[in-house]
ChimeraX commands (.cxc) that place a marker at each C-alpha (Angstrom):
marker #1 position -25.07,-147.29,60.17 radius 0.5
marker #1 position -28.56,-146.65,59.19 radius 0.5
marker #1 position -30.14,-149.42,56.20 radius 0.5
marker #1 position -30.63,-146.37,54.23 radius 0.5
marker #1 position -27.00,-144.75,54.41 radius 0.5
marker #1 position -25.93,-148.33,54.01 radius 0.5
marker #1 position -27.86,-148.89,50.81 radius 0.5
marker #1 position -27.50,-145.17,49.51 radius 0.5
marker #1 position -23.54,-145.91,49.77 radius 0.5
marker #1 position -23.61,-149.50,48.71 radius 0.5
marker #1 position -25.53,-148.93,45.59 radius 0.5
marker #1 position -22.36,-146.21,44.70 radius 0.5
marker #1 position -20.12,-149.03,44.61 radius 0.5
marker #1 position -19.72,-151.56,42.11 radius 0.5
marker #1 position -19.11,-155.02,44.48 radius 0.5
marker #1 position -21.26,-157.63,43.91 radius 0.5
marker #1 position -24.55,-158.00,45.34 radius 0.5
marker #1 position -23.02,-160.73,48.05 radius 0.5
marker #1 position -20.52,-158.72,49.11 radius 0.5
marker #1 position -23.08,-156.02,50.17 radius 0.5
marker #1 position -25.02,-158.01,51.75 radius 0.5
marker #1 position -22.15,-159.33,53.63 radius 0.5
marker #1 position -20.85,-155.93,54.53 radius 0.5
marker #1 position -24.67,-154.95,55.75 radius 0.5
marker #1 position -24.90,-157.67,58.06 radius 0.5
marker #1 position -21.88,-156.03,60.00 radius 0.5
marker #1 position -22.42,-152.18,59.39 radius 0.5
marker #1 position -26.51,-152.91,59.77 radius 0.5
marker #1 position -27.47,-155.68,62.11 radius 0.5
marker #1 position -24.59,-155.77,64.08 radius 0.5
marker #1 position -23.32,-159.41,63.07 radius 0.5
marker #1 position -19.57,-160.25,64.20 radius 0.5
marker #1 position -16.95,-160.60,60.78 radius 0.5
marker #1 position -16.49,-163.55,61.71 radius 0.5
marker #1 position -20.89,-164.26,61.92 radius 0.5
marker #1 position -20.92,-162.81,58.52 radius 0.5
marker #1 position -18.46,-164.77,56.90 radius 0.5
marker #1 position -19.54,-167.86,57.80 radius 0.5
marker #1 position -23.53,-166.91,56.95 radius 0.5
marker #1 position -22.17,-166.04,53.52 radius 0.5
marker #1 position -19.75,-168.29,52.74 radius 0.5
marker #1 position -16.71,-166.06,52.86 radius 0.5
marker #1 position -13.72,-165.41,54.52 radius 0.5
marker #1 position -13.70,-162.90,57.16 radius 0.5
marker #1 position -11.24,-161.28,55.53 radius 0.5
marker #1 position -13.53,-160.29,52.48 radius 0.5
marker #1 position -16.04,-159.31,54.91 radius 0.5
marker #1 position -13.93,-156.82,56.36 radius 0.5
marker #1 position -13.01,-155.28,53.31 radius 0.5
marker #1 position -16.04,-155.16,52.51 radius 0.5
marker #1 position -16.98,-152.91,55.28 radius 0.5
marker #1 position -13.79,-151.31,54.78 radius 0.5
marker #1 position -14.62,-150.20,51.15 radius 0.5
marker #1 position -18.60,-149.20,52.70 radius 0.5
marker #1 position -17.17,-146.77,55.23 radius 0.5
marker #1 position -14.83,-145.73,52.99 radius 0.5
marker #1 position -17.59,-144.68,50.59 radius 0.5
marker #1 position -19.55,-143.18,53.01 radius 0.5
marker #1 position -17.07,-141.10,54.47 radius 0.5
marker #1 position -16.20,-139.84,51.17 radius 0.5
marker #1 position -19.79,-139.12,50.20 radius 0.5
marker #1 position -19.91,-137.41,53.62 radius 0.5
marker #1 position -17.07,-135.14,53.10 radius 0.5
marker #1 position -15.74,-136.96,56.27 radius 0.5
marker #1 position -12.08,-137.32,56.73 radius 0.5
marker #1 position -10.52,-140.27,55.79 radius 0.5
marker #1 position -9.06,-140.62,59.47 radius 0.5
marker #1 position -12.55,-139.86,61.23 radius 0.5
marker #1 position -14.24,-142.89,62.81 radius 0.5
marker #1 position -18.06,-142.98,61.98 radius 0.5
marker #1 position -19.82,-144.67,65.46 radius 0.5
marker #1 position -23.22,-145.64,66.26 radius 0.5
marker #1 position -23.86,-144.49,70.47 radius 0.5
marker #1 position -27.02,-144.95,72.03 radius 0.5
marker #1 position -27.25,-142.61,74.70 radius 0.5
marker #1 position -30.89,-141.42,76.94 radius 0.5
marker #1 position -33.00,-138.90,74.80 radius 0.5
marker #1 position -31.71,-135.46,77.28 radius 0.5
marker #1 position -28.18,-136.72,75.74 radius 0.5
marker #1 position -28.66,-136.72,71.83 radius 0.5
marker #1 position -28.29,-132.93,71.29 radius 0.5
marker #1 position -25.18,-132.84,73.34 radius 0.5
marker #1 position -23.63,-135.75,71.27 radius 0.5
marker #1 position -24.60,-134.19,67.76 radius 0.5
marker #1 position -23.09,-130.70,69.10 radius 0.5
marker #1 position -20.11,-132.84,69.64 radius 0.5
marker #1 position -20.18,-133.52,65.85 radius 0.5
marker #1 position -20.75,-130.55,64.65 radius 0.5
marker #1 position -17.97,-128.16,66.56 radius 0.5
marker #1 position -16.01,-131.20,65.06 radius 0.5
marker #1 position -16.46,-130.61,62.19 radius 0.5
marker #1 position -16.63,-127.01,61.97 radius 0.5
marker #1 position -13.27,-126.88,63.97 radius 0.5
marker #1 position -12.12,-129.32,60.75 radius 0.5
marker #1 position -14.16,-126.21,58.38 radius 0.5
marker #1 position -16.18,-129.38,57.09 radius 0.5
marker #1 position -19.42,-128.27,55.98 radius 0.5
marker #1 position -22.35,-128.98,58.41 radius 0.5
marker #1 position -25.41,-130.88,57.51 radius 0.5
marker link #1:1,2 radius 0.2
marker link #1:2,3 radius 0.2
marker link #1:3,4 radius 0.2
marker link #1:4,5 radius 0.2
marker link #1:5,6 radius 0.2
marker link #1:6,7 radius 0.2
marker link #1:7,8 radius 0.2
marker link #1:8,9 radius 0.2
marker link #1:9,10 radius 0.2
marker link #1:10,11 radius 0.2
marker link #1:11,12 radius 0.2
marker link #1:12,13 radius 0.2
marker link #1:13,14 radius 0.2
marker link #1:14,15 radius 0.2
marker link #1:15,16 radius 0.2
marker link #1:16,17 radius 0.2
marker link #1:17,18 radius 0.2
marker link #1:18,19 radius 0.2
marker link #1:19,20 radius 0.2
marker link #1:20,21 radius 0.2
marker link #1:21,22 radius 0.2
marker link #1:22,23 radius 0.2
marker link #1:23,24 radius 0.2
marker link #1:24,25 radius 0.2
marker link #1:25,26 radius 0.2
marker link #1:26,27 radius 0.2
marker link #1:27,28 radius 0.2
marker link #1:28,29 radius 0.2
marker link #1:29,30 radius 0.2
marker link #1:30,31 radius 0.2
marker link #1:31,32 radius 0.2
marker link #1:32,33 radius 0.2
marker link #1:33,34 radius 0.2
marker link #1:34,35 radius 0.2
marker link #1:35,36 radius 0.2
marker link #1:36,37 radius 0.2
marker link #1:37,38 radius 0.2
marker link #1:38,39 radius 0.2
marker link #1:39,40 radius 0.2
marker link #1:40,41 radius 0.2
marker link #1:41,42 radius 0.2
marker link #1:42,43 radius 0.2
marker link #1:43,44 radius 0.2
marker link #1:44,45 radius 0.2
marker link #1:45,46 radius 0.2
marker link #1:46,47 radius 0.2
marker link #1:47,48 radius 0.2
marker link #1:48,49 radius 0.2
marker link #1:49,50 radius 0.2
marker link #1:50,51 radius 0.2
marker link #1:51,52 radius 0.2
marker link #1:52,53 radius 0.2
marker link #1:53,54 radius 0.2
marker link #1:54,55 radius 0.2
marker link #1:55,56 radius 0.2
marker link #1:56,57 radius 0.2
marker link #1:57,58 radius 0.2
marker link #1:58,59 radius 0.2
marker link #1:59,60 radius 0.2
marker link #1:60,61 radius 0.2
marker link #1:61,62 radius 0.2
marker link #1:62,63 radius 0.2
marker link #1:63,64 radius 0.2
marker link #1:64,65 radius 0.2
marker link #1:65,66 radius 0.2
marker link #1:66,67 radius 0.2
marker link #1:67,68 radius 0.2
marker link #1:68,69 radius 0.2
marker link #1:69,70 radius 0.2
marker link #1:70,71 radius 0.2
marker link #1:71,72 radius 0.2
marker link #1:72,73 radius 0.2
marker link #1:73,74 radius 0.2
marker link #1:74,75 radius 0.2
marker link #1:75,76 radius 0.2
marker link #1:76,77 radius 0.2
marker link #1:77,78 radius 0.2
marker link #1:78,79 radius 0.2
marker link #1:79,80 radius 0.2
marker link #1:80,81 radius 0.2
marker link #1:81,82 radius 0.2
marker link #1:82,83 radius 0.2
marker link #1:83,84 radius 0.2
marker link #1:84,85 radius 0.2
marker link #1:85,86 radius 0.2
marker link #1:86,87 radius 0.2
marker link #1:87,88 radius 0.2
marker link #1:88,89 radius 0.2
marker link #1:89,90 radius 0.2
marker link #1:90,91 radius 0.2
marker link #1:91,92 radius 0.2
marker link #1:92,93 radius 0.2
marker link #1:93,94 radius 0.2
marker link #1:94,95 radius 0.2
marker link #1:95,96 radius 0.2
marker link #1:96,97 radius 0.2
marker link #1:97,98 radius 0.2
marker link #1:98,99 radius 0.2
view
């Protein structure tokens, strides 16, 4: 996830300013749970709710269904418009609105 998707959907939630930052260590930087936890002082298991209640958000915000997996993929730059057509006969097979 992006910082600024991250912070657009964290700042739509009301968990604590710890728990975001938690939750953007995983979803942002790439930190293991189990990385996070320990750099915050939390269980893992808060940290991945956490980033379950994040992507939640942002799926919702997104119009995305619930079931749909939002992934990161780095591919080489000739690839990119094949992945994002990917996404979008996705979701217009799904009649989700296209960005």
């Amino acid at each position: 996830m992006q910082l600024s998707e991250f912070l657009k959907t964290a700042n739509s939630t009301r968990m604590t300013q710890r728990t975001k930052d938690a939750a953007r260590l995983v979803l942002v930087d790439g930190m293991r749970y189990i990385d996070a936890a320990k750099q915050m002082e939390m269980k893992r298991q808060q940290v991945e709710d956490a980033v379950s209640r994040i992507e939640a958000a942002y799926k919702a915000a997104q119009g995305i269904p619930e079931e749909w997996e939002c992934i990161t993929v780095c591919v080489p730059p000739e690839r990119v418009a094949e992945v994002r057509e990917i996404e979008r006969q996705s979701m217009r097979t799904a009649g989700l609105s296209i960005n």
